[in-house]
C-alpha positions in Angstrom: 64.4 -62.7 29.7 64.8 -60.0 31.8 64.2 -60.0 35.7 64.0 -57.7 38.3 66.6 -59.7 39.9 69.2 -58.2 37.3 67.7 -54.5 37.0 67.2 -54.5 41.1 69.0 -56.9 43.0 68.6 -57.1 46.8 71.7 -59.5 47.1 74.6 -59.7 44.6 78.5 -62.4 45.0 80.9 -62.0 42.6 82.3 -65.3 41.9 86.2 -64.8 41.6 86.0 -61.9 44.0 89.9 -59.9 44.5 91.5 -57.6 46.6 93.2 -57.0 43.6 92.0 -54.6 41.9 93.6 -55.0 38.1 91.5 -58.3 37.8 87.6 -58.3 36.5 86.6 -59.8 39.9 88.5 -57.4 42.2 88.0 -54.5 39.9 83.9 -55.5 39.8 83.5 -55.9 43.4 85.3 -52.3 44.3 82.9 -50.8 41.7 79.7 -52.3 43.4 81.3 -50.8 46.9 82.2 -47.4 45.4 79.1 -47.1 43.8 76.8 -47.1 46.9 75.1 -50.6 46.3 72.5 -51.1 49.2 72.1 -54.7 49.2 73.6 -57.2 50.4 77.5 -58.1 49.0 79.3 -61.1 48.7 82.4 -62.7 47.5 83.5 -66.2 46.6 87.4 -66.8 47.3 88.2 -69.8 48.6 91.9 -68.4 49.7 90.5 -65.5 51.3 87.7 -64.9 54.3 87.0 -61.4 53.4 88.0 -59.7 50.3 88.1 -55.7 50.3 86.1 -55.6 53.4 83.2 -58.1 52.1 82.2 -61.5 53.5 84.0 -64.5 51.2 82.8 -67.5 51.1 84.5 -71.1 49.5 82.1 -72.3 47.3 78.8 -71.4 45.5 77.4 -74.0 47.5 78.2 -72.2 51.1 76.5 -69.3 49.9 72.7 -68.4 51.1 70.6 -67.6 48.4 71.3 -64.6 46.1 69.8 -62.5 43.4 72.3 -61.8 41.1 75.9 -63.7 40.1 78.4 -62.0 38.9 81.1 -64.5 37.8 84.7 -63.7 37.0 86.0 -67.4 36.8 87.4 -69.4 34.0 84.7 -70.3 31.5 85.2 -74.6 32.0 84.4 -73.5 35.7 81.3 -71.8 34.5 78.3 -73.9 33.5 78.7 -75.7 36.8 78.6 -72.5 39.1 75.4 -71.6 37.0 73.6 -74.5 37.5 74.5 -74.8 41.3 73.5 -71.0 42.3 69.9 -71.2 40.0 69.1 -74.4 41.3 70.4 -74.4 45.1 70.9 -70.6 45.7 67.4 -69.4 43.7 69.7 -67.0 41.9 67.9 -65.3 38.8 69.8 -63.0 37.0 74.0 -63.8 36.1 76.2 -62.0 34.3 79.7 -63.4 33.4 82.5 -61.1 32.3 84.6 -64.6 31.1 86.1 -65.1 27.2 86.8 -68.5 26.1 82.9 -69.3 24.8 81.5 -69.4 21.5 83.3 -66.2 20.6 86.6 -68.6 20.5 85.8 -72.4 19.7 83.2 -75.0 18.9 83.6 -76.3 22.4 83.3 -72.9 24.2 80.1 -72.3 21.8 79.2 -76.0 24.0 79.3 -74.5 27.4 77.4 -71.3 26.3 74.7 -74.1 25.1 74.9 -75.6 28.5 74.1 -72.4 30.4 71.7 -71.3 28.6 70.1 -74.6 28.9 70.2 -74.0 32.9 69.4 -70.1 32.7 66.0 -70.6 30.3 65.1 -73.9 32.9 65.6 -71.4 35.9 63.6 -68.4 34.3 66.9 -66.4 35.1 68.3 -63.4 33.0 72.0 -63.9 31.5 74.0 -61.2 30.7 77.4 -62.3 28.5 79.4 -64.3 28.3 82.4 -62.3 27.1 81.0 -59.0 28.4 82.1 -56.0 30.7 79.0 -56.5 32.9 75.7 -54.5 33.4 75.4 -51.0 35.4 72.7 -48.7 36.3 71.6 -46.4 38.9 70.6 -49.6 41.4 74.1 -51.2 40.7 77.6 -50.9 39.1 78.3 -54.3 37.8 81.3 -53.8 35.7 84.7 -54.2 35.9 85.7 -51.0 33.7 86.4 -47.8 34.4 85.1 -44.4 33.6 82.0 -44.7 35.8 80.0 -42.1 34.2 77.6 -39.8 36.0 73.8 -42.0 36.0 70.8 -40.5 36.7 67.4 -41.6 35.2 67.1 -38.6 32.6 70.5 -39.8 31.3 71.2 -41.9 28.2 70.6 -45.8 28.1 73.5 -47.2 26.5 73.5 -50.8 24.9 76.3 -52.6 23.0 77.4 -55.5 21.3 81.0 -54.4 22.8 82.5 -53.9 26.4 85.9 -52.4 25.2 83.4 -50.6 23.0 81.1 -49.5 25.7 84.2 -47.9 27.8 85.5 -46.3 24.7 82.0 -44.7 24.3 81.9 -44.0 28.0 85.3 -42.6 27.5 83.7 -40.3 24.6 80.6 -39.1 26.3 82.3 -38.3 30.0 84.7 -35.3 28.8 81.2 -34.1 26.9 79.5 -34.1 30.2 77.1 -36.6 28.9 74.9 -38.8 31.6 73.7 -42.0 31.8 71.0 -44.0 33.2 72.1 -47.6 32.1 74.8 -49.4 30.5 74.5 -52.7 29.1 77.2 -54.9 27.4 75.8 -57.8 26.3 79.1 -59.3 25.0 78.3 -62.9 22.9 74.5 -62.4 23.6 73.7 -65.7 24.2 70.3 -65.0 25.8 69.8 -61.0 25.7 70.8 -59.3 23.1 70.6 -55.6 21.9 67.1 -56.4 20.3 66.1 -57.7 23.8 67.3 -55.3 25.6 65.1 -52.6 23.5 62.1 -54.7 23.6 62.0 -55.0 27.3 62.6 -51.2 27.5 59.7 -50.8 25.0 57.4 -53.2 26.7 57.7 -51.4 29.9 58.1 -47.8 28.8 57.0 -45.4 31.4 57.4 -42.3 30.0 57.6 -40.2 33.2 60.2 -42.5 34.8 62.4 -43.5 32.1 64.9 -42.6 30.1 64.1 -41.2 27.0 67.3 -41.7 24.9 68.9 -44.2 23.5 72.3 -44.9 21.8 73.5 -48.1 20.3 76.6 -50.3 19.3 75.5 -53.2 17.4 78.0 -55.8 16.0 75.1 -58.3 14.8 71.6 -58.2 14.1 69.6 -60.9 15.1 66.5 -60.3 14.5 65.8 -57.2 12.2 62.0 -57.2 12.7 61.7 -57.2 16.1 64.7 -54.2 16.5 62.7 -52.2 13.6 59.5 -53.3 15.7 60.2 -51.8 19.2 62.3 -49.2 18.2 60.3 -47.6 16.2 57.4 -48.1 18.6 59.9 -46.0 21.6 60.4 -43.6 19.0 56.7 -43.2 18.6 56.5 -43.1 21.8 58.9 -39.8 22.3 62.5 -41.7 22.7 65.5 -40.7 20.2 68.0 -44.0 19.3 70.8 -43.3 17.4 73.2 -46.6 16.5 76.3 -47.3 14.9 76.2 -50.4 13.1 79.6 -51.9 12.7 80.9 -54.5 10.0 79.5 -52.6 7.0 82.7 -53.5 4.6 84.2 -56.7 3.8 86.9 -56.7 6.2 84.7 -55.1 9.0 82.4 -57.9 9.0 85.3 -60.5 9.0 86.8 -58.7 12.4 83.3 -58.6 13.4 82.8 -62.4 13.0 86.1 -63.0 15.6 85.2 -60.3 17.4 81.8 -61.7 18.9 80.8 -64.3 16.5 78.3 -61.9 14.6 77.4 -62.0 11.4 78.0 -59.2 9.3 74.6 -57.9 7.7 74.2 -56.2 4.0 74.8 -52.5 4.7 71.8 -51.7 2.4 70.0 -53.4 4.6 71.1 -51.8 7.6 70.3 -48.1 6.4 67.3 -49.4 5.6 65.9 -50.7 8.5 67.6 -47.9 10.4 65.6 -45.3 7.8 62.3 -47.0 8.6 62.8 -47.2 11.9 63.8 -43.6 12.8 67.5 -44.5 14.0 69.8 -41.7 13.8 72.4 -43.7 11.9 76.2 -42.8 13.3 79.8 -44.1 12.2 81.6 -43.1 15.2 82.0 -43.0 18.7 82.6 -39.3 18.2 79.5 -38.8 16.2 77.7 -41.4 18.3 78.4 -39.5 21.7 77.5 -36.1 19.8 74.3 -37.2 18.7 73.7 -38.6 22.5 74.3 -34.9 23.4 72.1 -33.1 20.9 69.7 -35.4 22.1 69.6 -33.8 25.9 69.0 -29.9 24.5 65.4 -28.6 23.1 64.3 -30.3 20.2 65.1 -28.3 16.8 62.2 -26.6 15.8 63.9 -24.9 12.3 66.9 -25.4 10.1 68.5 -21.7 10.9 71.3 -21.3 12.5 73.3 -18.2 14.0 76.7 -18.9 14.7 78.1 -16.6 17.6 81.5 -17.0 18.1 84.9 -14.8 19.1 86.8 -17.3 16.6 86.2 -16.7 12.8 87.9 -20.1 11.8 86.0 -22.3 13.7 83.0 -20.5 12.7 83.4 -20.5 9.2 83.8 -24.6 8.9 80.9 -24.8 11.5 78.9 -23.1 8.8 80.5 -25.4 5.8 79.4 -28.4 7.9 75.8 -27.4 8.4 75.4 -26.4 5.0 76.8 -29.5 3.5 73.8 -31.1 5.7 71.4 -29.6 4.7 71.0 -26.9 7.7 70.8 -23.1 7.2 73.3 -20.4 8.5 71.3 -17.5 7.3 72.5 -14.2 6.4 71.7 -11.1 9.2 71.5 -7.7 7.3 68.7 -5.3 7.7 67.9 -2.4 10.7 67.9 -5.1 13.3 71.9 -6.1 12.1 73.0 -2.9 11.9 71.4 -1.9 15.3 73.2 -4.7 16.5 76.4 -4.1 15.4 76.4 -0.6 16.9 76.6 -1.9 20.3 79.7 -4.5 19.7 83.4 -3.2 19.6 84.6 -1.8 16.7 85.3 -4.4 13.7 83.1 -7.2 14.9 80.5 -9.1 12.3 77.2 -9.8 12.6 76.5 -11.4 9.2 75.9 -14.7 10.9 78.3 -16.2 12.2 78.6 -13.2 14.6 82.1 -12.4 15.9 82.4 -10.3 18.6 86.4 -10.6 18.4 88.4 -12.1 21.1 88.3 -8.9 23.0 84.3 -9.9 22.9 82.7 -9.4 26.6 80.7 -11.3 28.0 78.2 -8.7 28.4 78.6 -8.7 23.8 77.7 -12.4 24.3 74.4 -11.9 26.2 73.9 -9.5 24.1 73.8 -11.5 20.6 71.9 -14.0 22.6 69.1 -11.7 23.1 69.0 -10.5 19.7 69.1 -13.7 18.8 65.9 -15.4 21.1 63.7 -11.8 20.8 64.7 -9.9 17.3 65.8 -12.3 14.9 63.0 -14.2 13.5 64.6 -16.0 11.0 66.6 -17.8 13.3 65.9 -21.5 14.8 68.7 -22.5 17.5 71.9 -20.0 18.4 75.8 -22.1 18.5 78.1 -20.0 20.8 81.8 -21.3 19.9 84.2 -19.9 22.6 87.3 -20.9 23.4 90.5 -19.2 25.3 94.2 -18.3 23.7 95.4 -18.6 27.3 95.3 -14.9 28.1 92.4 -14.4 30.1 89.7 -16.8 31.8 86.4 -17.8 31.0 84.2 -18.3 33.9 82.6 -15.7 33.5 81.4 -15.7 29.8 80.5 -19.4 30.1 78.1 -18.4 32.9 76.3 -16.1 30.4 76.1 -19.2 28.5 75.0 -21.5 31.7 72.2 -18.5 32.4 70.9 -17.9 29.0 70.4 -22.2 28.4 68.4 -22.3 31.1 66.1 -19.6 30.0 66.0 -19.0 25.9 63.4 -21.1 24.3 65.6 -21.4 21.2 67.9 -24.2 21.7 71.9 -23.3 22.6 74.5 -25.2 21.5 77.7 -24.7 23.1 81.3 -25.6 21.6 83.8 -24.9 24.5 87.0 -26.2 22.3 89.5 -25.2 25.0 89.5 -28.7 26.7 93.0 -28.3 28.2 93.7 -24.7 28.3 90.3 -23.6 30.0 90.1 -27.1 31.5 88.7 -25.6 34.7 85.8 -23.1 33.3 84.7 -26.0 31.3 84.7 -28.6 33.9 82.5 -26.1 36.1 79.7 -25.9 33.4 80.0 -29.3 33.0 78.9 -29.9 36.6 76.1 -27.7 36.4 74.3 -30.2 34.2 75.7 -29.1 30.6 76.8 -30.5 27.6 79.9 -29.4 25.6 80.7 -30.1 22.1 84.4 -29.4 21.3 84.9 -30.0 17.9 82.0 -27.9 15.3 82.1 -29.9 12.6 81.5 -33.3 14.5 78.9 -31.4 16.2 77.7 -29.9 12.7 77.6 -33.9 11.6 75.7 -35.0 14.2 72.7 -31.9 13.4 72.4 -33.2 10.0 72.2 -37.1 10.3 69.5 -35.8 13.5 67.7 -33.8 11.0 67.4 -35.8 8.0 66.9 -39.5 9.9 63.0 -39.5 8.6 59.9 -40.3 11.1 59.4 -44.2 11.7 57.7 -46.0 9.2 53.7 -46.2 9.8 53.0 -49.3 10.3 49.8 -49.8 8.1 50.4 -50.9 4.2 48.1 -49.0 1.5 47.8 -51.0 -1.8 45.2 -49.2 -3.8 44.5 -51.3 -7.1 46.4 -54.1 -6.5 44.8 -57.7 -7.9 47.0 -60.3 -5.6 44.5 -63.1 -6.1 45.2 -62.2 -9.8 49.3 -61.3 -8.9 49.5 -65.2 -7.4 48.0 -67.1 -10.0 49.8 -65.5 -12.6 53.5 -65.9 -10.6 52.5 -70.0 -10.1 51.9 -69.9 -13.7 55.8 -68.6 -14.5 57.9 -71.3 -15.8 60.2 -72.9 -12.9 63.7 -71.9 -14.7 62.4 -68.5 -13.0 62.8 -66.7 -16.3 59.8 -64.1 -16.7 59.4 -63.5 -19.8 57.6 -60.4 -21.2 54.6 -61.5 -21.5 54.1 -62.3 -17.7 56.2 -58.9 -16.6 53.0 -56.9 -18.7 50.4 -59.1 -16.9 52.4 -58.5 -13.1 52.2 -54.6 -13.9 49.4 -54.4 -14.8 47.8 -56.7 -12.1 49.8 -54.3 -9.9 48.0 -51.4 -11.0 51.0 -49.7 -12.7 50.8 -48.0 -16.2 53.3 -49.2 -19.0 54.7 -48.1 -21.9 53.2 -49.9 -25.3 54.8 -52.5 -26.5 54.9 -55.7 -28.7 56.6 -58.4 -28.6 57.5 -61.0 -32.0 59.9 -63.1 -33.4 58.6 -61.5 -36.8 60.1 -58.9 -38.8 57.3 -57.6 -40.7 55.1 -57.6 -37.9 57.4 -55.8 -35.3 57.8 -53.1 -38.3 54.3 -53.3 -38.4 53.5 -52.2 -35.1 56.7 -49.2 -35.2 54.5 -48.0 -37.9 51.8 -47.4 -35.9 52.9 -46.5 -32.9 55.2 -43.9 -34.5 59.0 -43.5 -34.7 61.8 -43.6 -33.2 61.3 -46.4 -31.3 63.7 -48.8 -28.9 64.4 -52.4 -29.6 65.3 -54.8 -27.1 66.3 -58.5 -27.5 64.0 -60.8 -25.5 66.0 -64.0 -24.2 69.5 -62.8 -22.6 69.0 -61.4 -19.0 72.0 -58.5 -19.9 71.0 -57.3 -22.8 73.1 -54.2 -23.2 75.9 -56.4 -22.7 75.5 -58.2 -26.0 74.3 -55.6 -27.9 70.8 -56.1 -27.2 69.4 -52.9 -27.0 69.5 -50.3 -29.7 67.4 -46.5 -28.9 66.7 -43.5 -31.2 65.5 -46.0 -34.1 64.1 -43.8 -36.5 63.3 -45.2 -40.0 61.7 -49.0 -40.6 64.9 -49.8 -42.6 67.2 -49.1 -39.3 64.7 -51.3 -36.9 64.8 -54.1 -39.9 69.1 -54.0 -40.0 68.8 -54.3 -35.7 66.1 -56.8 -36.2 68.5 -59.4 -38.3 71.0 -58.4 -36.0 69.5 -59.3 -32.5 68.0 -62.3 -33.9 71.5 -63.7 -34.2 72.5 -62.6 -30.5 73.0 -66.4 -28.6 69.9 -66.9 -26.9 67.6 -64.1 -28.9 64.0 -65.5 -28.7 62.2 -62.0 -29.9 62.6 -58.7 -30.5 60.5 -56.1 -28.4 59.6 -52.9 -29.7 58.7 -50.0 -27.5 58.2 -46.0 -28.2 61.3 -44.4 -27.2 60.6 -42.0 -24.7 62.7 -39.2 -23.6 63.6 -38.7 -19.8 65.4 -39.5 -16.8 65.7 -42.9 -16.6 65.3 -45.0 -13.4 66.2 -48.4 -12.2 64.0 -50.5 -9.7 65.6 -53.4 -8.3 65.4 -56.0 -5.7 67.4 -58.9 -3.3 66.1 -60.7 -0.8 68.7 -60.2 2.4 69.4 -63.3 5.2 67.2 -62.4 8.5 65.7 -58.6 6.4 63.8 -59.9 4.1 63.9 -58.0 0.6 65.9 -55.0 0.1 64.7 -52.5 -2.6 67.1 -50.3 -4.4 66.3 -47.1 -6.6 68.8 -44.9 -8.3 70.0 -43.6 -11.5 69.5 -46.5 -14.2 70.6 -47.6 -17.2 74.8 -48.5 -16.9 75.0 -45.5 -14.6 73.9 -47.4 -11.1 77.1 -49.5 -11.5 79.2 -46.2 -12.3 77.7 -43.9 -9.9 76.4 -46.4 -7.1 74.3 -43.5 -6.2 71.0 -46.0 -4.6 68.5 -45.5 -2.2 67.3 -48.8 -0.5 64.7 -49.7 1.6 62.8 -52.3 3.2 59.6 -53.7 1.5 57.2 -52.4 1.6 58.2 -48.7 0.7 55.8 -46.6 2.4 55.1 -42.8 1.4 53.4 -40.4 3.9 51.3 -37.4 3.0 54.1 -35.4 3.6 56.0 -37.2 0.8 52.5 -36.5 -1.4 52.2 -32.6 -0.3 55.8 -32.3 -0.9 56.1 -33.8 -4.4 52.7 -31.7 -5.1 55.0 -28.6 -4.1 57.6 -29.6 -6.7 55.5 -30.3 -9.3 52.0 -29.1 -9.4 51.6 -29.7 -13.1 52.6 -33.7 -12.8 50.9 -36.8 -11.5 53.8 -37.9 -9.8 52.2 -39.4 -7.1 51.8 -42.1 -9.8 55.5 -42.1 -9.3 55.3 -43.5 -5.4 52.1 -45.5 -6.4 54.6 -47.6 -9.4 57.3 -47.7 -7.0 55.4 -49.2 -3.7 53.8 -51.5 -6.5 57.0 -52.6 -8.1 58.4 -53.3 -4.4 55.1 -55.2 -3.3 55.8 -57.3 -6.7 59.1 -58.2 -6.0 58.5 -59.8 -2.8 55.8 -62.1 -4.2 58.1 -62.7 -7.0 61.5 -63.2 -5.5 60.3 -66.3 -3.3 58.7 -68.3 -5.8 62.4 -68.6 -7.8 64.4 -68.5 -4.2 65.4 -66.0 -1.9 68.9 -65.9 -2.3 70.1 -62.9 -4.4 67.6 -62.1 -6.0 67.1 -59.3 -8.7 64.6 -58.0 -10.5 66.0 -56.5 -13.7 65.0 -54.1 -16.7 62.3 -52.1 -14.4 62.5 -48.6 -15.4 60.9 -45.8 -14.6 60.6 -42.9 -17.0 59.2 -39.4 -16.2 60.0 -36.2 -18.6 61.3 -34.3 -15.8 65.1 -34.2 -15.4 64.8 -33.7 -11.7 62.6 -36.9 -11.0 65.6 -38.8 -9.7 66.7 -35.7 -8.0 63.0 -35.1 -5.9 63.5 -38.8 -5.2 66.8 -38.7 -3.5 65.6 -35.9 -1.8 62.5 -37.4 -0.5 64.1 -40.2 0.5 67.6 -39.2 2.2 66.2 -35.1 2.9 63.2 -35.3 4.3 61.5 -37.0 7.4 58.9 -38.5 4.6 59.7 -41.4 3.0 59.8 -44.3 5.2 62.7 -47.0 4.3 64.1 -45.7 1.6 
């Protein structure tokens, strides 16, 4: 629950109020005063009568009734306070900055019970425990330092993390990055990251709030209702970018005794991100990057022209665009050459453009122009321009300041000279600007932008699918959960997916029989183990009657062999479809590269269920392959993900796999125009 008392308190005590500064509640309390807060202030001390020039008073209880609490008191001392100021002092909105609560021990996990018991009674809003506090442009209610720059246009910052959130504040400040809000929600006992965005979704107003959104998320709750409302901000014109943290083994354990999360699968999490339209980030670097490509012109192209006095800096710029998929196009032609002519002697305009380091600034508005009126081929202009020491830049990065606030193109400026131009950059800073110092970070940060896809629509198309047919078949399946061939032929097809022939027989002659007719070579598969190829149970390329009659003999001997299947061996790219149900996500679908190779290669794109393709995917695997029905390609998949969440449930929900699904198609490239679809372009949605 969110109040207005927490976004907009007219009266706000710090409970544990100091005139030292060093400690949360002195620190807290000079930040509220330094930040302009109009209401009304107070402290509770009982050693002092005023603490740095605001009233103190001995005890909750002598206090007149206030908004917001901000306590900064051992944790024992807490639950009390709480239920005194919301019952006494009509207080409805706390935050507390104190440790010692669930984060730590059984009984601290107790007294976080206890509060929120009282808070959830009241109807007040609890930000914490274990937290850095809550800021935005009404009030600074933190206890950290930087204090960034807020303004509603600026970024909305939530996180799992206070030492987190300053390190990210730390980050985004030198970048000249703003902010509109800063949440740290610490254990999350009552609002968590997932509230946080809902609230902000629920009450969207899109000419008054901020538009961007950058995450740090330790635990996810509640994976449907983050997918929920942010894709629905996204939709709605916001950009979100997240780090998830606790992807590996030992991240999740430091996680766990970090906040008490609980690491989730990190298939999961790209998934959900992908069908959400969360700009996925690993960094605070890349996080704070991304936050700053956010504030420029949206990207309307993948072109790039690189304009630089620096050929180093420019040259990996370009290797980190292109290893993202972005375009630094070549410049030749009249236009280039006419170009050239009017920069000093030895400069390049091939893209990147160097103007040298005796460039002008007069050569920089120049390429600018050329760029935004002449050069059609080119989406968005990078100006990288730093200083040896020998002359300053003021001037040139006014050119820059000048030509960002009138080119439609989007400018991206890398000012890498932090320290030795420390004063030229600081002035474009404070004229509104963003600067991104390092180009391959900032060359990152383009490509995850690019390539995160569109949110998933929200509407699921199952053209040809029998589930009355689907259900009774499934409640039909023995309960040791194996599926045995028979049932796997009557799920596909019930699904509406085409399969390969096949027969199925415990009988030589008759498994011989049907090679015969359905012509050689042929594959053979033993029906029983689960891992076939790991006992030997599949043989391919069968060509003659004697060969399948030697394999047949063999397999029948394999421990558990209840029948041979024969099938036509086709030739192809093979596939693997497979599926686990994931704790709070629901079922996670996998596709990559199949046969032995997805253990080898671990090259798998996951999503959420259900898989959803967009006309764009369909108009875009047209494009690729105008002769093929591959659209039949997405219909099998969405079906086969569909099936395995009817499936999985019935035979329980903990890892769950569906094995031996392939999916064969003549073209070499098939698992190639997947990956593409589904990690390229904004088309496929979770996965």
């Amino acid at each position: 629950m969110i109040t207005t008392q927490l976004l907009r308190p007219e009266s706000i005590v710090v409970v544990g109020a100091s005139n030292n500064v060093h400690k949360p509640g002195g620190a807290i309390l000079k930040n509220l005063i330094n930040g302009g807060y109009q209401g009304e202030l107070r402290a509770v001390n009982p050693k002092e009568k005023e603490v740095q020039g605001v009233p103190a008073f001995a005890d909750v209880n002598d206090l007149p009734d206030t908004d917001l609490a901000v306590l900064a008191v051992p944790a024992l001392m807490c639950p009390d306070m709480v239920e005194t100021l919301a019952s006494k002092k009509q207080t409805r909105a706390f935050i507390i900055l104190s440790a010692g609560f669930g984060e730590e021990t059984h009984e601290g996990a107790l007294l976080e019970e206890r509060i929120l018991e009282t808070v959830n009674k009241y109807g007040a809003s609890l930000i914490g425990p274990n937290c850095i506090g809550l800021m935005n442009t009404w009030h600074h209610s933190v206890f950290s330092q930087p204090i960034p720059n807020l303004n509603p246009k600026g970024v909305d910052l939530i996180s799992s993390s206070g030492a987190t959130a300053v390190f990210i504040l730390e980050s985004a400040v030198t970048k000249g990055l703003q902010f509109n809000s800063v949440w740290s929600v610490g254990n999350a006992k009552q609002i968590g990251v997932e509230d946080v965005l809902q609230f902000m979704d629920e009450n969207f107003d899109p000419e008054k709030d901020s538009h961007l959104k950058l995450l740090y998320i330790e635990s996810i709750q509640n994976p449907d209702r983050l997918l929920f409302h942010a894709s629905s901000l996204i939709r709605k014109g916001c950009k979100i970018a997240a780090i998830k943290a606790g992807s590996s083994e030992s991240g999740s354990r430091a996680a766990s005794s970090h906040t008490g999360a609980i690491a989730s699968s990190d298939s999961a999490v790209e998934a959900l991100f992908r069908k959400a339209g969360i700009v996925r980030c690993f960094s605070r670097e890349e996080l704070t990057t991304v936050g700053c490509v956010f504030t420029l012109p949206e990207l309307k192209g993948k072109n790039f022209a690189i304009i630089t006095h620096a050929g180093g800096p420019g040259v990996m710029l370009t290797d980190a665009l292109s290893k993202g998929g972005l375009n630094v196009p070549k410049l030749e032609g009249e236009i280039a050459e006419e170009l050239k002519a009017q920069l000093f002697p030895g400069a390049a305009v091939g893209n990147p453009i160097d103007i040298l380091a005796t460039g002008t600034p007069e050569h920089l508005r120049l390429c600018i122009d050329y760029c935004e009126e002449k050069l059609d081929n080119i989406d968005a202009m990078m100006a990288i321009f730093g200083t040896p020491g020998l002359v300053t830049m003021f001037e040139m990065y006014d050119v820059l300041h000048e030509k960002m606030q009138t080119c439609k193109k989007p400018i991206f400026p890398i000012l890498p000279s932090i320290n030795t131009a420390g004063a030229e950059v600081s002035a474009f800073l404070a004229k509104g600007h963003v600067n991104f110092a390092d180009e391959v970070t900032l060359g990152t940060a383009l490509s995850r932008i690019v390539n995160a896809p569109k949110p998933a629509v929200p509407e699921i198309e199952l053209f040809g699918v029998d589930v009355p047919r689907i259900r009774r078949i499934i409640d039909s399946i023995p309960e040791d959960g194996y599926i045995a061939p028979n049932y796997v032929q009557a799920l596909l097809h019930a699904a509406g997916i085409p399969l390969v022939d096949e027969f199925v027989s415990d009988n030589k002659e008759e498994i011989v029989a049907f090679a015969r007719r359905c012509g050689f070579p042929v594959v053979a598969k033993v029906v029983g183990p689960v891992h076939k190829s790991d006992v030997g149970g599949v043989v391919l390329n069968i060509k003659s009657e004697q060969h399948l009659a030697l394999e047949f003999d063999r397999m029948m001997q394999i421990l558990d062999a209840r029948a041979i299947m024969v099938q036509p061996m086709l030739k192809g790219t093979e596939l693997f479809v497979g599926a686990k149900y994931e704790e709070k996500f629901g079922h996670v679908v996998l596709c990559g590269l199949g046969g032995i190779f997805v253990e080898v290669l671990k090259d798998v794109s996951s999503g959420l269920v259900p898989l959803l393709a967009t006309p764009k995917a369909v108009v875009a695997v047209d494009a690729a392959y105008p002769n093929r029905k591959i659209g039949l390609f997405f219909h099998s998949l969405r079906h086969i993900y569909y099936l395995s969440a009817m499936i999985l449930p019935t035979f329980g929900n903990s890892n769950g796999r569906i094995e031996n699904v392939y999916i064969y198609e003549e073209s070499s490239n098939t698992f190639n125009l997947f990956n593409r679809l589904s990690d390229k372009l904004p088309c496929t949605n979770g996965g």
